[in-house]
Backbone as JSON, one array per atom type, in Angstrom:
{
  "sequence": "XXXXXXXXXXXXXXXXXXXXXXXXXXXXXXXXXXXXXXXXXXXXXXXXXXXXXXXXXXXXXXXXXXXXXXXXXXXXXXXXXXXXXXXXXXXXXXXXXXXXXXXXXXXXXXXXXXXXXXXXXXXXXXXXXXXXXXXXXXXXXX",
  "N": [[-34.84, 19.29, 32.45], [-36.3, 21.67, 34.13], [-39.97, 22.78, 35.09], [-40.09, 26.05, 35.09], [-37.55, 26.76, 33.85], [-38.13, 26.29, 31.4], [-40.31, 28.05, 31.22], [-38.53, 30.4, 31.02], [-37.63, 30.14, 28.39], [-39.67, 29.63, 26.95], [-40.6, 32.24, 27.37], [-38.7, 33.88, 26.12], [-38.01, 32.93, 23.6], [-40.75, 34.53, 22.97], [-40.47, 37.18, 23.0], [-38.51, 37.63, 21.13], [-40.29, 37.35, 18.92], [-42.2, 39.09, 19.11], [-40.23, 40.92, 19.2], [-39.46, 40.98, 16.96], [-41.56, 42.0, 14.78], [-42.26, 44.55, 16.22], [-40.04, 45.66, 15.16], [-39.59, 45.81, 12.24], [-42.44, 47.06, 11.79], [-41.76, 49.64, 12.65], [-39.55, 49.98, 10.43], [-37.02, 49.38, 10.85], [-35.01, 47.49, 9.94], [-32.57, 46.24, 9.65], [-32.5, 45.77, 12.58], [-34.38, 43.96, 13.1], [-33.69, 41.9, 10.89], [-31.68, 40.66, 12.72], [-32.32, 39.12, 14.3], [-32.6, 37.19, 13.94], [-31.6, 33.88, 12.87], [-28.2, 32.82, 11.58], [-28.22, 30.92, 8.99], [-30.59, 30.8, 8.44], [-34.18, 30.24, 7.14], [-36.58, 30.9, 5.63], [-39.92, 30.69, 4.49], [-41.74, 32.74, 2.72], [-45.1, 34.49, 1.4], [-44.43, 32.95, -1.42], [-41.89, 33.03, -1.98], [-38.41, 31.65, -1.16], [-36.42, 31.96, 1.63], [-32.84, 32.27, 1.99], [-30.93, 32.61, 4.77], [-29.06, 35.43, 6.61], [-29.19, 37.84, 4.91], [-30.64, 37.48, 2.46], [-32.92, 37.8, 3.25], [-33.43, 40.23, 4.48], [-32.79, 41.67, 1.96], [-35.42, 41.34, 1.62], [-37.21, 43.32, 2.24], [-38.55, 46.59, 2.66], [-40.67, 46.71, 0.63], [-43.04, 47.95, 0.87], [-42.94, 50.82, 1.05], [-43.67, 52.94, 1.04], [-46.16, 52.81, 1.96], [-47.78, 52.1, 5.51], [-47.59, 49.84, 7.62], [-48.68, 47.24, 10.29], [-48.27, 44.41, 12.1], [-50.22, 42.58, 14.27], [-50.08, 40.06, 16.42], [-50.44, 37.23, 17.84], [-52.04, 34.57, 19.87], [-50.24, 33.28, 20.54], [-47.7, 30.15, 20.51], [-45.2, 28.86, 22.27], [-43.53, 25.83, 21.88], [-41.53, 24.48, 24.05], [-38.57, 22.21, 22.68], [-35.66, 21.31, 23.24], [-33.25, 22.76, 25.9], [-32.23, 24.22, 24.0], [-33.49, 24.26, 21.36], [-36.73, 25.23, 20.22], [-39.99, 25.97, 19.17], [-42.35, 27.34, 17.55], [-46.22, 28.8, 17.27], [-48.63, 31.05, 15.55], [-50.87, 33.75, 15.34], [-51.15, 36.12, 13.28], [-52.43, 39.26, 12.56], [-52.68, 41.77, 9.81], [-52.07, 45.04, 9.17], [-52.13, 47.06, 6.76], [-51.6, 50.22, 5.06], [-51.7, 52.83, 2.36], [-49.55, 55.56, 3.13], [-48.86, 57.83, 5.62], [-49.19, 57.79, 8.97], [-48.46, 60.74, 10.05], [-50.21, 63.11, 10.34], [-52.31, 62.29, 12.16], [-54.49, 59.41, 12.67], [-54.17, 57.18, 10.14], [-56.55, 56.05, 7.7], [-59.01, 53.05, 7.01], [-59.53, 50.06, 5.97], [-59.95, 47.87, 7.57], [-58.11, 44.61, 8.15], [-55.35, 43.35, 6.05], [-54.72, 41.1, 6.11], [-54.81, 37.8, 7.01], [-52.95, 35.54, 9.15], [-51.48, 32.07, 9.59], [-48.44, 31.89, 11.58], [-45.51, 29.49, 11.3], [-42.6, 29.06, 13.85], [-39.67, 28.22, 14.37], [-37.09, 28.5, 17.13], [-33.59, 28.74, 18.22], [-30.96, 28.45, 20.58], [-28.44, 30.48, 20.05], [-25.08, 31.74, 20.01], [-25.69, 34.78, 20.46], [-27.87, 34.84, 21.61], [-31.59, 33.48, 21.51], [-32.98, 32.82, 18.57], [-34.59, 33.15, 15.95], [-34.8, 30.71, 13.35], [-35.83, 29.42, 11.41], [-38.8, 29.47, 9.57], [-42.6, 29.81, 8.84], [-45.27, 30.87, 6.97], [-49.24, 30.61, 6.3], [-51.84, 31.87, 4.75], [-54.73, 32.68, 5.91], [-57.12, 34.08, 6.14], [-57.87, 36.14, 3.8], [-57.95, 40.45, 2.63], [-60.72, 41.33, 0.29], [-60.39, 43.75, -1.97], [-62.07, 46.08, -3.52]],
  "CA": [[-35.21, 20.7, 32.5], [-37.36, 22.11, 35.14], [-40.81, 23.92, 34.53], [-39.17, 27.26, 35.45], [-36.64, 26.55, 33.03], [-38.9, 26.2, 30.25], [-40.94, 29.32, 31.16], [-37.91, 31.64, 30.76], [-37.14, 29.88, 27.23], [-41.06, 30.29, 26.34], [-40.93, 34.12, 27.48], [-37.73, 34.62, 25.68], [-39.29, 32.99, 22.26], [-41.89, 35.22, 22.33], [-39.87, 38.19, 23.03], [-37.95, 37.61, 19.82], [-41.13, 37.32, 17.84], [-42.55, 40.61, 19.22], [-39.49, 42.46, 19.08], [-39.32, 41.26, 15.4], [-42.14, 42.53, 14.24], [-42.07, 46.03, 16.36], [-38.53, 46.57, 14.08], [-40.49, 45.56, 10.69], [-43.05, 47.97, 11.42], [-41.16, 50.71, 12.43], [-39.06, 49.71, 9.85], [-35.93, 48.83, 11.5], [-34.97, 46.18, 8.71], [-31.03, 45.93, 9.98], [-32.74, 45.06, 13.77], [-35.58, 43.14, 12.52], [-32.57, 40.53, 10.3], [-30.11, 40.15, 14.0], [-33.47, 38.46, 15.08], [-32.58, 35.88, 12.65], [-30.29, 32.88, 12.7], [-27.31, 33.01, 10.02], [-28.84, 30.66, 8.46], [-31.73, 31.19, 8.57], [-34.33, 29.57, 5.86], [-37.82, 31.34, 5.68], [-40.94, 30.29, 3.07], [-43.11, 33.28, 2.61], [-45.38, 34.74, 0.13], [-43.75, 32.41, -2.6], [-40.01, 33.08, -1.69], [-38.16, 30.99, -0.27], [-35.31, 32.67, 1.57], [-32.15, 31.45, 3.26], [-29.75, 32.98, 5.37], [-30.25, 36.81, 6.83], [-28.9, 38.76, 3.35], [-31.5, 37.14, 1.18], [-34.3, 38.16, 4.16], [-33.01, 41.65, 4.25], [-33.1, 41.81, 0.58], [-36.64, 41.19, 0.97], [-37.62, 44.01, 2.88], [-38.51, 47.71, 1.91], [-41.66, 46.32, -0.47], [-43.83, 48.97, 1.47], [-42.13, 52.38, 1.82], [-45.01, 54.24, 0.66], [-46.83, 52.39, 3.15], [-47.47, 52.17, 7.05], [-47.71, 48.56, 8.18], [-48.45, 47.38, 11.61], [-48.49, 43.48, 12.38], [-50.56, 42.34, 15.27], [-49.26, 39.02, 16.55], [-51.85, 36.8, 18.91], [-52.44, 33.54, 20.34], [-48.61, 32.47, 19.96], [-47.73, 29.16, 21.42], [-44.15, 28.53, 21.79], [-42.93, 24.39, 22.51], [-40.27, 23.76, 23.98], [-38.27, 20.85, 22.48], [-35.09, 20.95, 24.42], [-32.74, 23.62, 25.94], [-31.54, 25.0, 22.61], [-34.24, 24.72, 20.19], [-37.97, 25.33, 20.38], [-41.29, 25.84, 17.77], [-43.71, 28.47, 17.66], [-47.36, 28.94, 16.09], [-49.1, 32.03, 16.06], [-51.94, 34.18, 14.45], [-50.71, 37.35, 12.41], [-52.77, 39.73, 11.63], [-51.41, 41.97, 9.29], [-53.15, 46.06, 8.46], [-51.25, 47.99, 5.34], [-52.78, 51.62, 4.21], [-50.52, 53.67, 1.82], [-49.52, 56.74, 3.81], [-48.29, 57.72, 7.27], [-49.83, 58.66, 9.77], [-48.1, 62.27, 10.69], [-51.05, 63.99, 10.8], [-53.23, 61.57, 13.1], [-54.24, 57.98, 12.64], [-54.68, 56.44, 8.88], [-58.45, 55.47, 7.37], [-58.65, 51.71, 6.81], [-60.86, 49.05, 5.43], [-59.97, 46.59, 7.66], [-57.02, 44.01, 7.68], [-54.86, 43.08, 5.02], [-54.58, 39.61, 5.73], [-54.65, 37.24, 8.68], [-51.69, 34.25, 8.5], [-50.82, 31.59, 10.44], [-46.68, 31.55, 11.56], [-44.47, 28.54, 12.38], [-41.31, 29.09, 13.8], [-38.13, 27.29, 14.71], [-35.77, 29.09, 17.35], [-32.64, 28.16, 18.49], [-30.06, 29.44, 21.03], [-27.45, 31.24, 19.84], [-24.36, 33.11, 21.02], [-26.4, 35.54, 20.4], [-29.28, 34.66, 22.44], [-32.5, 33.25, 21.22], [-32.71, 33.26, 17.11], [-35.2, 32.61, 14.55], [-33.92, 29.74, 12.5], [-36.85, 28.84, 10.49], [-40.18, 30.42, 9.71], [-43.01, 29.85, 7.31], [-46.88, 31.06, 6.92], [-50.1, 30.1, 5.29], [-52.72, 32.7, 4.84], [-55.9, 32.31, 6.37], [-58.29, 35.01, 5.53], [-57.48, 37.89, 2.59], [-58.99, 41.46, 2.12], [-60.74, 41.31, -1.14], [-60.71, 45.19, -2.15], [-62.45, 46.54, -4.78]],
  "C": [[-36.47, 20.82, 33.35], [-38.37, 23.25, 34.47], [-40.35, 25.44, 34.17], [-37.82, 27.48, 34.22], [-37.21, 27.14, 31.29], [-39.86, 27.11, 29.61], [-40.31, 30.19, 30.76], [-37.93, 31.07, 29.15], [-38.32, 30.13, 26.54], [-41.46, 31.55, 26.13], [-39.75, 34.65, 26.14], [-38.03, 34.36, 24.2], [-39.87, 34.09, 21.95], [-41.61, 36.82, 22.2], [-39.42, 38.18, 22.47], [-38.83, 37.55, 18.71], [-41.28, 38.52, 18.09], [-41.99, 41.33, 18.84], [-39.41, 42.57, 17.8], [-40.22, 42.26, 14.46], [-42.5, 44.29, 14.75], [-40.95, 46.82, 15.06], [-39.38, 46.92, 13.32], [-41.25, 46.98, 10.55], [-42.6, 49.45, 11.42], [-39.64, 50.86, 11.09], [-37.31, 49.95, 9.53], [-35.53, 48.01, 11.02], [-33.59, 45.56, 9.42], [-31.45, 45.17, 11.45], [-33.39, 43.89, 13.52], [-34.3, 41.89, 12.1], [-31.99, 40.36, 11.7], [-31.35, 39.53, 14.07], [-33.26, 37.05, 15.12], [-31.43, 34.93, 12.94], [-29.45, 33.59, 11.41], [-28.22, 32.38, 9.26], [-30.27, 30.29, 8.06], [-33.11, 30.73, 7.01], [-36.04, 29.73, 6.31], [-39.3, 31.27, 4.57], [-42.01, 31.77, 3.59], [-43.28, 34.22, 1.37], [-44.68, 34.16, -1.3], [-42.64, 32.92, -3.05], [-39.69, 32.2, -0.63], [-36.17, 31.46, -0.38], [-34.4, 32.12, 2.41], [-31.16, 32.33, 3.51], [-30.57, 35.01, 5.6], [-29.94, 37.72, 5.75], [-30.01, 38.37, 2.76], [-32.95, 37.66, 2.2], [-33.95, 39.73, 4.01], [-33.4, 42.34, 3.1], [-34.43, 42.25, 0.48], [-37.49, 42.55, 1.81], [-37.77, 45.4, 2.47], [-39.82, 47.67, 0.52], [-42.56, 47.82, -0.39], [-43.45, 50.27, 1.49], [-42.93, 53.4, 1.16], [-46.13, 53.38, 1.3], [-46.8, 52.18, 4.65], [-47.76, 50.54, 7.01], [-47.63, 47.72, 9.4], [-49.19, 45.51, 11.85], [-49.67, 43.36, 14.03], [-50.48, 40.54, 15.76], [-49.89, 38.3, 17.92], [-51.6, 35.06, 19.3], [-50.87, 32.57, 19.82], [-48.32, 31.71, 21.59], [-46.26, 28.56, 21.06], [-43.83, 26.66, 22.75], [-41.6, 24.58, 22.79], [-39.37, 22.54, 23.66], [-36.67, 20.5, 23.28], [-34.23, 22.2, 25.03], [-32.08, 24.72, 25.19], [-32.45, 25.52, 21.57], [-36.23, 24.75, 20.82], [-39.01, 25.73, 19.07], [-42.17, 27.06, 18.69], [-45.09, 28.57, 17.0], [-47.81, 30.03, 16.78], [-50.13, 32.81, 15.07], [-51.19, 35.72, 14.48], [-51.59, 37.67, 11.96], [-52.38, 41.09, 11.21], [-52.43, 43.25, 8.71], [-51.96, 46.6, 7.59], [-52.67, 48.83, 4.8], [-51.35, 51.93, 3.53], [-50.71, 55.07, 2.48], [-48.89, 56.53, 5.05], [-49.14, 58.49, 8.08], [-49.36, 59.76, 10.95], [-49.29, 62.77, 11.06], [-52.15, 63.34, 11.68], [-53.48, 60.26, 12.37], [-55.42, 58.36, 11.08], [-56.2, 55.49, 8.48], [-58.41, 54.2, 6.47], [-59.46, 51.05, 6.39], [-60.56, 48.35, 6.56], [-58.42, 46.07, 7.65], [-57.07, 43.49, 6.36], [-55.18, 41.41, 5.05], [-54.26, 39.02, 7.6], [-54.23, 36.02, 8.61], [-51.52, 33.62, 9.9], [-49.31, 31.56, 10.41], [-46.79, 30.45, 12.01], [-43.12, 29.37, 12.31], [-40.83, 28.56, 14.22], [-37.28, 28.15, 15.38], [-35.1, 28.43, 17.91], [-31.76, 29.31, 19.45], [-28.87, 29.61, 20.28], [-26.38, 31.98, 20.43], [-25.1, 34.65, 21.5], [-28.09, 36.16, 21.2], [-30.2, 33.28, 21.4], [-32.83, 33.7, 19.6], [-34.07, 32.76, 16.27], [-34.89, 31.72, 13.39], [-34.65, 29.09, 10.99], [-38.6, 29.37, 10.35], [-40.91, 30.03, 8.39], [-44.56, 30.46, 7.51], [-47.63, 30.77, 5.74], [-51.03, 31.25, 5.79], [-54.2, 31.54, 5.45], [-57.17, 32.62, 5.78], [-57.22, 36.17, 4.74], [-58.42, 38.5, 2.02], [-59.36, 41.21, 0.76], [-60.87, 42.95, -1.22], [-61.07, 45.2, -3.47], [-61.95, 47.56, -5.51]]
}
C-alpha cells in the first residue's frame, strides 16, 4: 500500500467518526447506528454493547437535553487495507434545554474522554467495529 493509499483510508476513518457524532447530536440515532459494524462490540460508561440493536437501544438517555460532542486530536493507524485504529480526545458539553431561543448557559464541559476505535471496510464502506473510552477529566457540579 502506497502513502496515498493510506491517506484516503485515514480521511475516510475520520469522516466516519465526525459524521457519527454530528448524527448523535442532532440526534439522528438510526444514522448515527449504519456508522457501525453489525457486529459491532462497544465498552462505554459501564455497558458493554454488541452488535448495532443493543447500541441503538442505548441511545435517547438525553431528550430533555442538548448535547454537542467536540472530537480533537484524532489519530487514525492504518493496519492494513481493511482494518484500521483510532484515538481521539472527546470532549463532551450537556445543558438540559434547547437552544430555540438563542444559545444555552453552561458551566463548562461535561466530561473530556479518551476514544479507541477499530474500523473496518465494509460493503458498506468504512465501519466502526469496535470502540471503547476512559474518562479523563469530569465536571464536578454542585
Amino acid at each position: 500500500m502506497d502513502r496515498e493509499q493510506e491517506r484516503e483510508i485515514e480521511w475516510d476513518c475520520q469522516k466516519v467518526l465526525r459524521q457519527y457524532y454530528l448524527h448523535v447530536d442532532q440526534r439522528e440515532y438510526d444514522k448515527a447506528v449504519q456508522l457501525f459494524s453489525e457486529d459491532i462490540h462497544w465498552v462505554v460508561m459501564g455497558l458493554d454493547l454488541i452488535g448495532r440493536e443493543a447500541v441503538r437501544g442505548s441511545f435517547g438517555g438525553l431528550d430533555d437535553s442538548t448535547i454537542r460532542h467536540v472530537l480533537t486530536n484524532t489519530v487514525v493507524t492504518v493496519i492494513d487495507e481493511d482494518n484500521a485504529e483510532s484515538i481521539s480526545y472527546n470532549t463532551i458539553y450537556v445543558e438540559k434545554g434547547f437552544p430555540d431561543d438563542g444559545p444555552l448557559a453552561f458551566t463548562g464541559p461535561d466530561r473530556l474522554g479518551t476514544q479507541h476505535a477499530k474500523l473496518k471496510r465494509t460493503a458498506e464502506g468504512w465501519r466502526i467495529c469496535e470502540r471503547g473510552s476512559g474518562p479523563a477529566f469530569k465536571q464536578v457540579r454542585e
